[in-house]
Biopython code that builds the backbone (N, CA, C, O; Angstrom):
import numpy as np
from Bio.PDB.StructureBuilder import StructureBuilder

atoms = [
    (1, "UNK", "N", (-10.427, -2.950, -6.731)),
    (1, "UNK", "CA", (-10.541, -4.240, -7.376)),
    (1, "UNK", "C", (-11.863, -4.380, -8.131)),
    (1, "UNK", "O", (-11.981, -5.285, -8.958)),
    (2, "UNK", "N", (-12.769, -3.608, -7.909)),
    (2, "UNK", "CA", (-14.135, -3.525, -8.584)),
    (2, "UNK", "C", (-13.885, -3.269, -10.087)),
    (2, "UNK", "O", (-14.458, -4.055, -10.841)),
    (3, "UNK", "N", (-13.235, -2.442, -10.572)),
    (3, "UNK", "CA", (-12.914, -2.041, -11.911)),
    (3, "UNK", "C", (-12.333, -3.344, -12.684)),
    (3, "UNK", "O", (-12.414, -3.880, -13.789)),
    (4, "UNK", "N", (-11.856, -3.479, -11.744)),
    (4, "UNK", "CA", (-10.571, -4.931, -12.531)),
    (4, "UNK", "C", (-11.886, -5.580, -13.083)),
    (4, "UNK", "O", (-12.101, -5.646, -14.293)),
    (5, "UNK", "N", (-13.171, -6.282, -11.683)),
    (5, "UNK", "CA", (-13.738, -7.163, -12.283)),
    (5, "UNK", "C", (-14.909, -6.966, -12.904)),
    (5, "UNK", "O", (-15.598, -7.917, -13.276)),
    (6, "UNK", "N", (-15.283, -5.608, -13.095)),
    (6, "UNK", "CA", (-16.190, -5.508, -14.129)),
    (6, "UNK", "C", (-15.923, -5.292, -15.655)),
    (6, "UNK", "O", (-16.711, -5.454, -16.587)),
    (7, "UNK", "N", (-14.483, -4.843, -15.684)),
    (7, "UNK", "CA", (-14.148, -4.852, -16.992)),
    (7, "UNK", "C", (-13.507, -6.216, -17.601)),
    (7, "UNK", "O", (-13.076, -6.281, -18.752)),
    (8, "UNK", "N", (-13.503, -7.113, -16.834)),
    (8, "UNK", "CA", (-13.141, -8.565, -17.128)),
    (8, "UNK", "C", (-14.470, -9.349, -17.799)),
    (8, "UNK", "O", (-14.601, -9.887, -18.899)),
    (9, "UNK", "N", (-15.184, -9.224, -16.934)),
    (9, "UNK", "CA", (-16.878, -9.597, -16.695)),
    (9, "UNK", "C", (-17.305, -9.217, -17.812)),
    (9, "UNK", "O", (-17.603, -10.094, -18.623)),
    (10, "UNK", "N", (-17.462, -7.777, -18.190)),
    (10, "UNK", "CA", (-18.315, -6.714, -19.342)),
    (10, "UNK", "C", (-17.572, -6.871, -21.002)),
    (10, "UNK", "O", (-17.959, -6.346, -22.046)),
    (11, "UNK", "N", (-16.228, -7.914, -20.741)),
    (11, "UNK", "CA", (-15.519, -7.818, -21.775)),
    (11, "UNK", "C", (-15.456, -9.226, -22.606)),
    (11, "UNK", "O", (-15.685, -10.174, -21.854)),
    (12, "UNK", "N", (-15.208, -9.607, -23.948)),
    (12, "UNK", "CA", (-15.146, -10.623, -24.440)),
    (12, "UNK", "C", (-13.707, -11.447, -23.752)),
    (12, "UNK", "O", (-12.811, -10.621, -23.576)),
    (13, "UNK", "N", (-13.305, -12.859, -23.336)),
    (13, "UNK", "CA", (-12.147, -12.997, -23.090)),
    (13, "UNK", "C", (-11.049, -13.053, -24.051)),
    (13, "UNK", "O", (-10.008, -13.660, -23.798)),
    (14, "UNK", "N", (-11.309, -12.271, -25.435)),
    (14, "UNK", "CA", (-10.688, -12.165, -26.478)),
    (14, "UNK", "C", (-10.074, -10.618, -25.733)),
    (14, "UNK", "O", (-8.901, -10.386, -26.027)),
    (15, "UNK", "N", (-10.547, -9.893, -25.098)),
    (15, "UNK", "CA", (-10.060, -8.940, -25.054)),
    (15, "UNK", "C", (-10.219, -8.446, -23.365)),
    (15, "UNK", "O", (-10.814, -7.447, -22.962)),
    (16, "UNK", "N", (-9.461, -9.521, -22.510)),
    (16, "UNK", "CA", (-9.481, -8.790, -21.000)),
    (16, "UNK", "C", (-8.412, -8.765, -20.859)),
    (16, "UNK", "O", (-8.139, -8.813, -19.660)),
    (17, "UNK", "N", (-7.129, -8.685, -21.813)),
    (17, "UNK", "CA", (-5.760, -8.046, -21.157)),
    (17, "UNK", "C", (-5.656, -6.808, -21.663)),
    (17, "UNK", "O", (-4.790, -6.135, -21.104)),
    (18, "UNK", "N", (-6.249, -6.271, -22.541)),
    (18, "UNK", "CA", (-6.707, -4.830, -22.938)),
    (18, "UNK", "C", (-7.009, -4.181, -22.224)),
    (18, "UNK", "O", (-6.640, -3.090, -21.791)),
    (19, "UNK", "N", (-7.986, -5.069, -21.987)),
    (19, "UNK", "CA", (-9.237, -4.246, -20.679)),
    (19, "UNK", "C", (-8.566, -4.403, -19.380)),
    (19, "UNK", "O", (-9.305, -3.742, -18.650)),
    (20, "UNK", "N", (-7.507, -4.925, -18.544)),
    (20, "UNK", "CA", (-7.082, -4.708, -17.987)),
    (20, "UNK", "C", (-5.912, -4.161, -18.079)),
    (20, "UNK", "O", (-5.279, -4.545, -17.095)),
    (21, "UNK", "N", (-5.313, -3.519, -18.677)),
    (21, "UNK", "CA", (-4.047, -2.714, -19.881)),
    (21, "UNK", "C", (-4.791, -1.791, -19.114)),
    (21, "UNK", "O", (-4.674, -1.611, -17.902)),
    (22, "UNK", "N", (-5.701, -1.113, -20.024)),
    (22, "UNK", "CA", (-6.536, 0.213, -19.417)),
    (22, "UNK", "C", (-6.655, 0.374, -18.347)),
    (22, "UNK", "O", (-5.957, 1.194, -17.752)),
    (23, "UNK", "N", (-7.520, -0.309, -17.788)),
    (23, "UNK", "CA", (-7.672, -0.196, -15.951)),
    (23, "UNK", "C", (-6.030, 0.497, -15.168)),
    (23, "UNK", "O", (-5.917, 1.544, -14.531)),
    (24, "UNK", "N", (-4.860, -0.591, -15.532)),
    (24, "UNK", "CA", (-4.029, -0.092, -15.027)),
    (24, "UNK", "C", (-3.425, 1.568, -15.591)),
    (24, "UNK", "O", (-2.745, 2.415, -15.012)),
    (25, "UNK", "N", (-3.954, 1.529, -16.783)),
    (25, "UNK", "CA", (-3.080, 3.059, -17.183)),
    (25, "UNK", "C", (-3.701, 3.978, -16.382)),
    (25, "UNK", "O", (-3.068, 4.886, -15.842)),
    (26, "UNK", "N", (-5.480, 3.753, -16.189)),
    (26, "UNK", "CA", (-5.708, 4.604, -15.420)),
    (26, "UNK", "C", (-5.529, 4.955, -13.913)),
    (26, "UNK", "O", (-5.481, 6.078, -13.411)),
    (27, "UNK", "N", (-5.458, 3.968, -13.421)),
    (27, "UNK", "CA", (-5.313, 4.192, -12.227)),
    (27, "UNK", "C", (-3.922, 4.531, -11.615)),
    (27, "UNK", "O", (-3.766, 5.294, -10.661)),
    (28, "UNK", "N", (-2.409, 3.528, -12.623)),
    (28, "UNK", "CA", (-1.211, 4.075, -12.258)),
    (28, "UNK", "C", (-1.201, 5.894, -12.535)),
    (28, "UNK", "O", (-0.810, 6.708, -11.699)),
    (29, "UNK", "N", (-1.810, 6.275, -14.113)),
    (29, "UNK", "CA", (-1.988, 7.935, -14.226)),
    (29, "UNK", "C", (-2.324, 8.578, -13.297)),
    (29, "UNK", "O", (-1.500, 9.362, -12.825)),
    (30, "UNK", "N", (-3.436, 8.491, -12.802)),
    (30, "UNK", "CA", (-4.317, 8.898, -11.732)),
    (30, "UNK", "C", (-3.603, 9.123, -10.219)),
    (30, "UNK", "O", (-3.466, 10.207, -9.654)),
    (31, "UNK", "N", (-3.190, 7.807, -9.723)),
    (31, "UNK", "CA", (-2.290, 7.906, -9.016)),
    (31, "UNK", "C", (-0.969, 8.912, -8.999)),
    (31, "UNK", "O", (-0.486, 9.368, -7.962)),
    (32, "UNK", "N", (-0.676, 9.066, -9.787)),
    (32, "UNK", "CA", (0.951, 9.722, -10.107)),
    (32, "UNK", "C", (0.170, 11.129, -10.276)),
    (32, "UNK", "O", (0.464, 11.964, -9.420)),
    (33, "UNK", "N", (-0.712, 11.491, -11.175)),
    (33, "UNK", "CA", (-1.376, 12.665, -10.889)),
    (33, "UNK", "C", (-1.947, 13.464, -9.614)),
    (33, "UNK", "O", (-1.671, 14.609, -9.254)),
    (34, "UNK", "N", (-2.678, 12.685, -9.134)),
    (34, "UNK", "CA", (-3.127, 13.525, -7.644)),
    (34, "UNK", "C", (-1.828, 13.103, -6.393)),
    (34, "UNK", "O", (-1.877, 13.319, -5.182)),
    (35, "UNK", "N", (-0.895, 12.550, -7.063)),
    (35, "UNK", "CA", (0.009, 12.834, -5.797)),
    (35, "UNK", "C", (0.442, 14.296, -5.829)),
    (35, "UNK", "O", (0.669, 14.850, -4.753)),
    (36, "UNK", "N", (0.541, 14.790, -6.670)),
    (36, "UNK", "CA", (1.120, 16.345, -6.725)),
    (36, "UNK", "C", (-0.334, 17.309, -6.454)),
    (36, "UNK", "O", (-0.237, 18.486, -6.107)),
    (37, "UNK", "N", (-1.564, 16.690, -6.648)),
    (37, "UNK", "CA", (-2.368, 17.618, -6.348)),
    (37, "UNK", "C", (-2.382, 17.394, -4.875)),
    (37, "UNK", "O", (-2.280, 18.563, -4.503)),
    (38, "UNK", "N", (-2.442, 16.640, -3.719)),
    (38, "UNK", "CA", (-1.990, 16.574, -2.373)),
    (38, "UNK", "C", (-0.766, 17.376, -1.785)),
    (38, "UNK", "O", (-0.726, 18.129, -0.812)),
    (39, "UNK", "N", (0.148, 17.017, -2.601)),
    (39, "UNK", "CA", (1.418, 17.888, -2.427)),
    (39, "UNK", "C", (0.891, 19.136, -2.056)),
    (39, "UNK", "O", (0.736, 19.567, -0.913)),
    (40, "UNK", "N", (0.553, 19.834, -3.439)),
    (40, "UNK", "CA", (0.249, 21.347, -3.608)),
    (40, "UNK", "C", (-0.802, 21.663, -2.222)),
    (40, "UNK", "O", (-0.635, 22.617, -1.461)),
    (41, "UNK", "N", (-1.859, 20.677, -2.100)),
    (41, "UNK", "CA", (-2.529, 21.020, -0.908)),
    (41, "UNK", "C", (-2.395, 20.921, 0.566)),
    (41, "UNK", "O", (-3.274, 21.086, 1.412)),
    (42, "UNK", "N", (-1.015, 20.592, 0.744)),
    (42, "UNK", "CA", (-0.532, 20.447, 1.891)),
    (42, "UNK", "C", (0.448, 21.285, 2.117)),
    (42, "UNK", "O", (0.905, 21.361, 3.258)),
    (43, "UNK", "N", (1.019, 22.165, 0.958)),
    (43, "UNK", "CA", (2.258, 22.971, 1.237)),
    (43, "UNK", "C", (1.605, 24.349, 1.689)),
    (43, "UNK", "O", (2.237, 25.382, 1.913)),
    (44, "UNK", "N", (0.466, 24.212, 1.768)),
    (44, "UNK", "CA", (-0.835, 25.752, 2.296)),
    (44, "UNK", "C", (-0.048, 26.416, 3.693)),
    (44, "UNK", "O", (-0.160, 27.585, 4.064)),
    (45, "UNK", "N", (0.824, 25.276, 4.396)),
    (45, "UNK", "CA", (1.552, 25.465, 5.641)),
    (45, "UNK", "C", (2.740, 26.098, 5.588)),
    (45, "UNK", "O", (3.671, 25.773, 4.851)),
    (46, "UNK", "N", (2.727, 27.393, 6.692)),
    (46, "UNK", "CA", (3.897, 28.391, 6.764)),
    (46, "UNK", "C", (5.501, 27.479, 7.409)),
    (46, "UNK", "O", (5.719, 26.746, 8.373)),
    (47, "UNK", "N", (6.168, 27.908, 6.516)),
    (47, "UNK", "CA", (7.437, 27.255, 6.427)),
    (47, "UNK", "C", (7.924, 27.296, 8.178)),
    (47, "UNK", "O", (7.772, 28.359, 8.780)),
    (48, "UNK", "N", (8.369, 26.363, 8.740)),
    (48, "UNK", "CA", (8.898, 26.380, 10.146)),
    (48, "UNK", "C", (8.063, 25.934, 11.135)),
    (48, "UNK", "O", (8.518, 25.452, 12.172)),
    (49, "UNK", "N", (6.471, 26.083, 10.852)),
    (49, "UNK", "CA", (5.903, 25.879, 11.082)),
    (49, "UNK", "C", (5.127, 23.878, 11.332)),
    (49, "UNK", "O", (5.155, 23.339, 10.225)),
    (50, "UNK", "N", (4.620, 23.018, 12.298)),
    (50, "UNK", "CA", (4.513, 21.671, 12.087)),
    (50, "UNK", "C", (2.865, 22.012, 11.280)),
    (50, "UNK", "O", (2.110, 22.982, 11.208)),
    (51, "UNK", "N", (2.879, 20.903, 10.882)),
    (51, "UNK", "CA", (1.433, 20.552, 9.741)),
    (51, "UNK", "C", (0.364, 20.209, 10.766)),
    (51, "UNK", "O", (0.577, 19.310, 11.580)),
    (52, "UNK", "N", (-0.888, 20.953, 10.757)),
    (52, "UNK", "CA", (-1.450, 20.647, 11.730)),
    (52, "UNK", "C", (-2.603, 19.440, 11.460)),
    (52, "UNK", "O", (-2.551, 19.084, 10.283)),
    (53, "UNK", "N", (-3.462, 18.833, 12.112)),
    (53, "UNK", "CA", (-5.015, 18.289, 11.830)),
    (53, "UNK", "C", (-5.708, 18.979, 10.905)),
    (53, "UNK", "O", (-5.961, 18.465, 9.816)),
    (54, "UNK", "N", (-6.068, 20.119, 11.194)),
    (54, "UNK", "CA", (-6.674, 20.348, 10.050)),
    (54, "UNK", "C", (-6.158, 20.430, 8.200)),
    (54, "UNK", "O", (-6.800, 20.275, 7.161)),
    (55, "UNK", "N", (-4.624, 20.766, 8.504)),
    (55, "UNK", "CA", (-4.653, 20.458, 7.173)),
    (55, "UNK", "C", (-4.614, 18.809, 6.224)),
    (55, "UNK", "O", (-4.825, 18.550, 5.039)),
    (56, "UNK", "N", (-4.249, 17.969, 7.390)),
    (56, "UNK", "CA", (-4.530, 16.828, 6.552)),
    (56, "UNK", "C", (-5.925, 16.229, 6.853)),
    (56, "UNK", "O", (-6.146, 15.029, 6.693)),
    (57, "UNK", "N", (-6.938, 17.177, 7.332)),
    (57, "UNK", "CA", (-8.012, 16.970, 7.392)),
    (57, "UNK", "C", (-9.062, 17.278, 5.925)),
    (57, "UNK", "O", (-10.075, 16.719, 5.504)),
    (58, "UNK", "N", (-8.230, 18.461, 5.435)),
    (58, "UNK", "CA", (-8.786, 19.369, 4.614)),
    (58, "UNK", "C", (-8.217, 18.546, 3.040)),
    (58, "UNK", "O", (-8.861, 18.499, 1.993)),
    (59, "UNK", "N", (-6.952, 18.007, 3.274)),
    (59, "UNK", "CA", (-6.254, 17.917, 2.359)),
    (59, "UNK", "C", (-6.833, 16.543, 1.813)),
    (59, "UNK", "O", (-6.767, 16.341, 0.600)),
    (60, "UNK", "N", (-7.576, 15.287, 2.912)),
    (60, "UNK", "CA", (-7.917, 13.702, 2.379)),
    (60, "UNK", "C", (-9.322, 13.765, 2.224)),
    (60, "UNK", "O", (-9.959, 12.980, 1.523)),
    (61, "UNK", "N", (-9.915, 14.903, 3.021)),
    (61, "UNK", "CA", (-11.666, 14.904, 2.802)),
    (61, "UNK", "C", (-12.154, 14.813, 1.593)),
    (61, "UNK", "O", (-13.376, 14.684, 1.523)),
    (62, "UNK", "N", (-11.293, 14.854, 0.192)),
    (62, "UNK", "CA", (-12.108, 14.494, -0.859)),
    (62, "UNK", "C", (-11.332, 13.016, -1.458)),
    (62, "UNK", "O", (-11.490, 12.713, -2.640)),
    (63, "UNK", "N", (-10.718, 12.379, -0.784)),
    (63, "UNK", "CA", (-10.383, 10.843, -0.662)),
    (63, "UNK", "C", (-11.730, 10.254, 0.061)),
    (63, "UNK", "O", (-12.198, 9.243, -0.462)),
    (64, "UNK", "N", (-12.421, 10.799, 1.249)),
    (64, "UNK", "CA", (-13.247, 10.143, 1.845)),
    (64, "UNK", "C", (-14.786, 10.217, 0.832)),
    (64, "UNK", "O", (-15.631, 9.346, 0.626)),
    (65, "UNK", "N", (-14.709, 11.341, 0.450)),
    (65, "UNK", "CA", (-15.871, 11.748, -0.631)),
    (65, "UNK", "C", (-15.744, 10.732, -1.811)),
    (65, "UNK", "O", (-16.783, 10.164, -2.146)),
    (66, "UNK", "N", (-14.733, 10.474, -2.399)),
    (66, "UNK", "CA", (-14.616, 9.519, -3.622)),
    (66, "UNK", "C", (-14.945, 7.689, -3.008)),
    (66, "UNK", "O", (-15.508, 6.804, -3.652)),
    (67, "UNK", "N", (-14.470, 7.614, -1.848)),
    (67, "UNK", "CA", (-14.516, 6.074, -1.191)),
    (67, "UNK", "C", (-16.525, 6.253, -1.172)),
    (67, "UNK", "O", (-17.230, 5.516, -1.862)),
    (68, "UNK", "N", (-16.913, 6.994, -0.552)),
    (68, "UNK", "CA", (-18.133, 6.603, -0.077)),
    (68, "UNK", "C", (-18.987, 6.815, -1.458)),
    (68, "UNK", "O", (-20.067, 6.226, -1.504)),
    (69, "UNK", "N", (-18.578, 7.646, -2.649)),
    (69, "UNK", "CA", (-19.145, 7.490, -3.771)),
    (69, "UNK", "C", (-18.478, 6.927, -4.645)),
    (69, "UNK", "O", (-18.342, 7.461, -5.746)),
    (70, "UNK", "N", (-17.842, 5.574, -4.314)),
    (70, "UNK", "CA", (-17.249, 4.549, -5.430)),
    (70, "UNK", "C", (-18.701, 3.474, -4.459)),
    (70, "UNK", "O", (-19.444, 2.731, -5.101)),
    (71, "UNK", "N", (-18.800, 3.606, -3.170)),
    (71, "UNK", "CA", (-19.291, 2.260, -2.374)),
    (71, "UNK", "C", (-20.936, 2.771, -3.010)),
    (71, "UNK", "O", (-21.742, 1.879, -3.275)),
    (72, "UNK", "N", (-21.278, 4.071, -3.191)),
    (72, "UNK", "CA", (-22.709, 4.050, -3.372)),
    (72, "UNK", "C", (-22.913, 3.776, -5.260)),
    (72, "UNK", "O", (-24.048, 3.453, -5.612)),
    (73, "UNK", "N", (-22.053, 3.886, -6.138)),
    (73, "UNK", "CA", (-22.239, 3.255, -7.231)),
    (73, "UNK", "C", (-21.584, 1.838, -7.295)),
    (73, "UNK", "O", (-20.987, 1.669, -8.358)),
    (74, "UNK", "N", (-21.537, 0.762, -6.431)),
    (74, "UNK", "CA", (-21.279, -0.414, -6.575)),
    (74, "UNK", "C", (-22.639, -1.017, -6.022)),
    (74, "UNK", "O", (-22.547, -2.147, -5.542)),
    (75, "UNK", "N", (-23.985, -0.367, -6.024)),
    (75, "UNK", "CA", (-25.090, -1.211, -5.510)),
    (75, "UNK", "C", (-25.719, -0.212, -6.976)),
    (75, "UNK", "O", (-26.886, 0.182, -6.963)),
    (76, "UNK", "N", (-24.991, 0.033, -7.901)),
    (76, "UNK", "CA", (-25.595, 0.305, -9.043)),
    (76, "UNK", "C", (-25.256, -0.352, -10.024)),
    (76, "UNK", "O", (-25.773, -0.270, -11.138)),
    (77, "UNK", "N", (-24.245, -1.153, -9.664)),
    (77, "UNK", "CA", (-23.857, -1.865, -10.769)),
    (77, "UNK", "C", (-24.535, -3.157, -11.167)),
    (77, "UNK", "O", (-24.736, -3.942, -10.241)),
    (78, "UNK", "N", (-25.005, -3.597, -12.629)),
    (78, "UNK", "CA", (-25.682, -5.180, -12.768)),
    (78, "UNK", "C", (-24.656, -6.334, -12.969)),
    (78, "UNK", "O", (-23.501, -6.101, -13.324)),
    (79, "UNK", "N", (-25.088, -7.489, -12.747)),
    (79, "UNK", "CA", (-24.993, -8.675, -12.415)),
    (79, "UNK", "C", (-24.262, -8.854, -14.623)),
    (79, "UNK", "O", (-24.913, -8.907, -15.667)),
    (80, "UNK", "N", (-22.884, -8.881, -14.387)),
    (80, "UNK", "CA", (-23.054, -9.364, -15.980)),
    (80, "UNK", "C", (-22.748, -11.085, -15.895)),
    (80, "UNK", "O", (-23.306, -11.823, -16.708)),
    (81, "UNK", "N", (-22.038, -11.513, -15.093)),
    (81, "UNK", "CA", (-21.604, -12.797, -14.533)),
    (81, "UNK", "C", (-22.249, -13.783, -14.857)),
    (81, "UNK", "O", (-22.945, -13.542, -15.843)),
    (82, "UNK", "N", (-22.405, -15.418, -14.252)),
    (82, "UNK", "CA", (-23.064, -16.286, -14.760)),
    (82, "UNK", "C", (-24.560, -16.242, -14.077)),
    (82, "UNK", "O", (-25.477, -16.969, -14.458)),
    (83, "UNK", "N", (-24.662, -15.376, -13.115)),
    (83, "UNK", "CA", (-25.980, -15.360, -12.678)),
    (83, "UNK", "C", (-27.136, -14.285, -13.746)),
    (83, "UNK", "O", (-28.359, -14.217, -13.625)),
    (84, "UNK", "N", (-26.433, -13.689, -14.559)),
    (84, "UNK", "CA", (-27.080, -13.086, -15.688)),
    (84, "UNK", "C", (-27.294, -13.484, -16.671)),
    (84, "UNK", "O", (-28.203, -13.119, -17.416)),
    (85, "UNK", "N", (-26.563, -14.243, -16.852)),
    (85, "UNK", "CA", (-26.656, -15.386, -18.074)),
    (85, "UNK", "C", (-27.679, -16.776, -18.041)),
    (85, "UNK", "O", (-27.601, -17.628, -18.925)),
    (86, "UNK", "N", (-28.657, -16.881, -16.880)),
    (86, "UNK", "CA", (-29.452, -17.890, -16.490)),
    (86, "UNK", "C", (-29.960, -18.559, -17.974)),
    (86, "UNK", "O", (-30.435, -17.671, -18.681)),
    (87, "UNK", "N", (-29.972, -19.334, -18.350)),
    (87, "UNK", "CA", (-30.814, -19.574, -19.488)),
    (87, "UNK", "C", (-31.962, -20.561, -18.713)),
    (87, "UNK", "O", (-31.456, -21.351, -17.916)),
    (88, "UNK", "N", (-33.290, -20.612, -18.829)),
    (88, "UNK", "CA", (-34.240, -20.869, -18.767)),
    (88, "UNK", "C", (-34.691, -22.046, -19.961)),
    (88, "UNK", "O", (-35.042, -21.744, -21.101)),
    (89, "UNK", "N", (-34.596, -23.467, -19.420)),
    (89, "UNK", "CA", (-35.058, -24.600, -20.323)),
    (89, "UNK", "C", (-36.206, -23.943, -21.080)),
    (89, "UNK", "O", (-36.811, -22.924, -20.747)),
    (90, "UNK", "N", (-36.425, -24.798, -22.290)),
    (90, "UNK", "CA", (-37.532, -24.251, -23.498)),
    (90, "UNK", "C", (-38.594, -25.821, -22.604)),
    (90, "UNK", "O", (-39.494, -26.062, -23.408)),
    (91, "UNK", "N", (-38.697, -26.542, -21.704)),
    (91, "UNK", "CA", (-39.495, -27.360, -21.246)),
    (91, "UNK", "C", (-40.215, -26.595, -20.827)),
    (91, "UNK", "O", (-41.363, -26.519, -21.264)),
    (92, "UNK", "N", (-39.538, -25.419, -19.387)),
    (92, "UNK", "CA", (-40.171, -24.740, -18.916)),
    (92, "UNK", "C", (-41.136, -23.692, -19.224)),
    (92, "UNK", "O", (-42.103, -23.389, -18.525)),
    (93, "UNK", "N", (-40.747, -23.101, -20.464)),
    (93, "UNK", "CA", (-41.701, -22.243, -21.447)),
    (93, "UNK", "C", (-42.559, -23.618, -22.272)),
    (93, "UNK", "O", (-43.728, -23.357, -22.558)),
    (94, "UNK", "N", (-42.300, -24.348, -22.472)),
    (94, "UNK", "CA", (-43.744, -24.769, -23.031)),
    (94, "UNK", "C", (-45.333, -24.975, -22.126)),
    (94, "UNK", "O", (-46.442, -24.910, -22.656)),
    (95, "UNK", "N", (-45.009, -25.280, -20.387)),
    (95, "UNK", "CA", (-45.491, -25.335, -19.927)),
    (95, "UNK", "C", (-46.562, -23.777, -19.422)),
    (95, "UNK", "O", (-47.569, -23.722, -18.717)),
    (96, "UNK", "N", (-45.997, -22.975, -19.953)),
    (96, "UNK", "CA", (-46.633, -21.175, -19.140)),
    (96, "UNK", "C", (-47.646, -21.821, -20.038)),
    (96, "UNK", "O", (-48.734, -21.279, -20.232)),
]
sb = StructureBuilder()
sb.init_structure("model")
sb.init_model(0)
sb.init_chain("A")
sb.init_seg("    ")
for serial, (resi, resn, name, xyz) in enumerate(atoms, 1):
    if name == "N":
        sb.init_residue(resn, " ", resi, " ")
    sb.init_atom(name, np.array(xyz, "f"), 0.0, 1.0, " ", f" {name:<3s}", serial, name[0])
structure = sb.get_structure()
């Protein structure tokens, strides 16, 4: 949901069904794409054989890698919202 609202935020409201147009192409693509790259990495298992821990250990460990580096670039992201937009009275600058 972070994407949704920074490209809402970062965008003119002339253009946030675009910008959310995009968001979804990418992520429905994306989605539909690495389902087959999971696939492929789970079929590593000999036929007859049950799927053990380690392979769906091996197979989501870079799901856990992407979660904890989506959470460490969301304390990188700036403020575009109304708290960025502060405008500062011209009273207050006459007084500095």
């Amino acid at each position: 949901m972070v994407p949704y609202t920074v490209i809402k935020e970062a965008n003119p409201p002339l253009y946030s069904g675009t910008a959310t147009g995009v968001i979804n192409l990418l992520n429905f693509s994306l989605s539909a794409l690495l389902g087959h790259v999971f696939v492929w990495m789970m079929q590593g298992v000999p036929a007859g054989k049950p799927t053990g821990l380690e392979r769906y250990q091996t197979t989501f460990q870079p799901l856990l890698y992407g979660v904890a580096l989506a959470i460490a670039l969301t304390f990188l992201l700036k403020e575009t919202g109304r708290a960025a937009a502060r405008v500062v009275p011209i009273e207050a600058l006459e007084n500095v």
